[in-house]
N, C-alpha and C positions, 0 to 999 in steps of 0.2 A: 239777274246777272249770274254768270257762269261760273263757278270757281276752281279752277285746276284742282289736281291731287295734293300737291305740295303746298297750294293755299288752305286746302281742309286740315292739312294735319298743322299748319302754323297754328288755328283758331284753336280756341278753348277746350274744345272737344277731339283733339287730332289725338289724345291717348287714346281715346275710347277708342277713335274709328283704327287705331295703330289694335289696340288689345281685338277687336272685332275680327279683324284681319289677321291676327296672329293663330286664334281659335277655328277661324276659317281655314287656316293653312295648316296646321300640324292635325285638325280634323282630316285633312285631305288626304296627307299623306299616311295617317291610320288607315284610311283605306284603301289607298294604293299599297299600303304594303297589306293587309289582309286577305283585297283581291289576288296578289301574286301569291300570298301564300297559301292558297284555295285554287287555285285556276284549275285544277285538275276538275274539279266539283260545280264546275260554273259553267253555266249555258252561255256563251259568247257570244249573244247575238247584240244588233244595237240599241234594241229597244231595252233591254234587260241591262244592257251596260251604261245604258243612258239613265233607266231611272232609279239604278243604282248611286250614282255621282248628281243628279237632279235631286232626287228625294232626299237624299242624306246631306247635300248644300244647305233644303230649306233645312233639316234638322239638328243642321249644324248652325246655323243662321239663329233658329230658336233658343240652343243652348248659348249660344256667344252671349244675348240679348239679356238672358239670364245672369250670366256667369260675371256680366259687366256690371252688372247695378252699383255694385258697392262702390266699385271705381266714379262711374255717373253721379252717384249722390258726393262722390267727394268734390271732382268736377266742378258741379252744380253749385254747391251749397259753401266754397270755400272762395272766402272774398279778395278781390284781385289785389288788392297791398300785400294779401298776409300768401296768396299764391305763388306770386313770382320772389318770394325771399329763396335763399340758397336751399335753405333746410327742408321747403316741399319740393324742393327738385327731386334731391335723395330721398324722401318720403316716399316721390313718384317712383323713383329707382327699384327700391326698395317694394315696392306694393307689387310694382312689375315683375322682380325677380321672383317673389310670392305666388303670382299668379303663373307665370311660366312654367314655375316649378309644377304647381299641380297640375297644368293643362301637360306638363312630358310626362309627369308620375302617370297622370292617367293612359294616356297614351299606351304606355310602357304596360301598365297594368292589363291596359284593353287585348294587350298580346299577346300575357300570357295566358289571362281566360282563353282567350281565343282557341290557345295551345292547347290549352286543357278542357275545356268544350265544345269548340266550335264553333260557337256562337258569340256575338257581341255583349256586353252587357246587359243583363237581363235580372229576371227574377230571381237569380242561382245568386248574383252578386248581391241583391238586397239581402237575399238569407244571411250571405255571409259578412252581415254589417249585422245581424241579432246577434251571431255566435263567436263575436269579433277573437274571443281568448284561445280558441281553438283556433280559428280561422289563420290567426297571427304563429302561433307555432306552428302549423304546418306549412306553408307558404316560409317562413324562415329556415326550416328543414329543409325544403326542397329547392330553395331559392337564394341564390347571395346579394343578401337582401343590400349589406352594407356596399357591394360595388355599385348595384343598382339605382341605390339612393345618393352616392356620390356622383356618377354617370349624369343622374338626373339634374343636379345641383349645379354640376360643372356646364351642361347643355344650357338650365336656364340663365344663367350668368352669360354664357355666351351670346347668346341671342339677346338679353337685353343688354348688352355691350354695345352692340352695333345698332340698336332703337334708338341707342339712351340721348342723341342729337337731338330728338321730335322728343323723347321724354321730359325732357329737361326746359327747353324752350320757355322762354319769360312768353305771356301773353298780356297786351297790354287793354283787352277788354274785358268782362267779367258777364257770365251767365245772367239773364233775369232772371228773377224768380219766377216769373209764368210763363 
């Protein structure tokens, strides 16, 4: 049996698949906005434009998959009396505004590497998770960090504003364990 979109996100699992699609979409739009801000440097043909937006879906697909675990074991593992009380709603709210937030932090982040390499996130960004103390004072010298982080704050609140109907949602069945 078939189950609409609106029936997936009622069931137990509609935050994931809401968080999966949230990752999938502002993944996207990192690289529509990357692509324009590159097109000078870009071969426009359609196979290169295709497996630009193809290859980077599944690899966005992979990170979503990842990025959701935590949320799935909560999902999963948290039993349906103590799920639908008010306080895991705002729980869910809450985990959501969390996760937003870093899915736009990064975003935002992905930019301004961008800006300042060229390149997507790469091995230049793991270095600069060894040399975090340097890393942090320069990036706050060159950047206003505090609008940035408020920007970001203010974005993810918004967007789980308008989720928070499918967030919240009482469900009245409960995951098995297997």
């Amino acid at each position: 049996m078939k189950k609409s979109v609106r029936e997936l996100l009622a069931t137990r699992l509609g935050p994931w698949l809401l968080l999966i699609t949230t990752v999938a979409v502002l993944s996207l739009l990192v690289r529509i906005a990357l692509l324009t801000r590159s097109y000078t440097q870009l071969d426009f043909t359609f196979l290169h434009i295709g497996g630009i937006f193809l290859l980077g879906f599944f690899y966005d697909l992979v990170n979503a998959f990842y990025f959701s675990l935590p949320l799935v074991l909560y999902l999963w593992l948290t039993p349906a009396h103590q799920y639908n009380k008010a306080w895991h709603g705002y729980l869910r709210v809450f985990l959501f505004v969390m996760m937003t937030a870093i899915l736009t932090f990064t975003a935002v982040a992905e930019w301004f590497f961008w800006d300042e390499f060229s390149v997507r996130f790469n091995f230049i960004a793991v270095d600069y998770l060894v040399y975090t103390t340097e890393v942090i004072g320069n990036i706050s010298q060159s950047y206003p960090i505090g609008w940035i982080i408020s920007a970001v704050v203010i974005v993810s609140v918004l967007i789980v504003y308008f989720l928070r109907p499918i967030i919240i949602q009482p469900v009245g069945e409960s995951v098995r364990f297997r």
